[in-house]
C-alpha positions, -999 to +999 in steps of 0.1 A: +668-631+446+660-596+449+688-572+449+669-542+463+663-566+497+701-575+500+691-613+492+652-627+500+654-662+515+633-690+507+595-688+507+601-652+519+600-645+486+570-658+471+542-656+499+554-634+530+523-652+551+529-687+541+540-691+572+563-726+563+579-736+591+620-749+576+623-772+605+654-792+591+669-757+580+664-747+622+675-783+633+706-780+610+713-743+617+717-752+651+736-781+655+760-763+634+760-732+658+762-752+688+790-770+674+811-740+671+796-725+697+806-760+718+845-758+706+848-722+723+837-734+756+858-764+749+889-740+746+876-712+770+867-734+799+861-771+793+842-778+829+812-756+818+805-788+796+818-813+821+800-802+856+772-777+845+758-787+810+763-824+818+747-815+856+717-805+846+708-843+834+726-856+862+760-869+845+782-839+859+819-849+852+813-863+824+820-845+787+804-869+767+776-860+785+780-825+785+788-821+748+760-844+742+731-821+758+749-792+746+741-802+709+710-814+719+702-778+733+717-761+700+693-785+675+664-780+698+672-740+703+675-736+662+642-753+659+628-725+678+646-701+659+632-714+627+592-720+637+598-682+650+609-669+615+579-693+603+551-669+617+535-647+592+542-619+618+581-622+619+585-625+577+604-595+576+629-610+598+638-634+570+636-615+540+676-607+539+702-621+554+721-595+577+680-593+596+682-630+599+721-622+613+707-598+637+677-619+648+696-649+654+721-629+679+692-611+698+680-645+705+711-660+717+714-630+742+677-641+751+689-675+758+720-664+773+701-642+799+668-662+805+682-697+795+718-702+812+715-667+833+685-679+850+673-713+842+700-730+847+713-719+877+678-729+889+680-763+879+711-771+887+706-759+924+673-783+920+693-811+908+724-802+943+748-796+915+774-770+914+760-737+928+769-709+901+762-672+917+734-644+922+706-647+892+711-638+865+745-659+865+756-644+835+792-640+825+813-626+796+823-659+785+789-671+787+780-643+771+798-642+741+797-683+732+759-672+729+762-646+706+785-668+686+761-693+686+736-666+673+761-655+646+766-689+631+728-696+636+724-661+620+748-671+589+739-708+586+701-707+588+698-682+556+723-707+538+704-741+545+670-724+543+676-716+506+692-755+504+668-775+522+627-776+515+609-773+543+584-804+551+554-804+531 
């Protein structure tokens, strides 16, 4: 670790162009994020998980359902996240911790805005489920469970990066 780069992470470090892609470090990153992420919709409002989540695969009511794709969404999302930091073009992203932070937050406002602003209002109008408002259907509490999921995505993928190899 370099102290002059507040903390390099991984194969940062040693070849900025190696381009490695840390899948299990995204996959891991994520579910954790969406885990937390999933408890403050839990507490904030429980039937975002029940009738929208759960409607886009067409199981609205149910929260198994919903809490099911919702983690599904968070793994697959933080596989993203991590094949992203992966290109040679985005090292610098990677190479310290708070840029990794800040990444990780401007792609859950991405996701909050093109992803459940947009998207899925769109499919769940396709699907007949529960209409949700103008496009982009975006509110504060959506908001903000998205930027916590990119603060926990932004704080755990450094962490298991550094712990888990990527796939060689």
């Amino acid at each position: 670790m370099s102290s002059d780069s507040g903390g390099l992470v991984g194969a940062v470090a040693s070849n900025p162009f190696a381009g490695e892609w840390n899948w299990r470090a995204g996959a891991l990153a994520g579910f954790l994020a969406a885990v937390v992420a999933g408890v403050a919709v839990s507490v904030v409002r429980l039937e975002t998980l029940r009738l929208a989540v759960a409607g886009l695969y067409g199981f609205e009511g149910s929260l198994l359902a919903g809490w099911v794709a919702h983690l599904v969404h968070g793994v697959v999302f933080g596989l993203v996240f991590a094949w992203v930091l992966s290109d040679p073009g985005f090292y610098h992203l990677a190479d310290s911790w708070w840029k990794t932070l800040l990444a990780a937050v401007a792609y859950a406002v991405v996701l909050a805005v093109a992803g459940a602003g947009i998207i899925m209002p769109i499919w769940l109008g396709l699907l007949g489920g529960p209409a949700l408002g103008p496009l982009p259907y975006v509110t504060w509490s959506l908001f903000g469970w998205h930027v916590l999921y990119g603060v926990v995505l932004g704080v755990a993928y450094p962490v298991v990066e550094h712990r888990v190899a990527p796939d060689r």
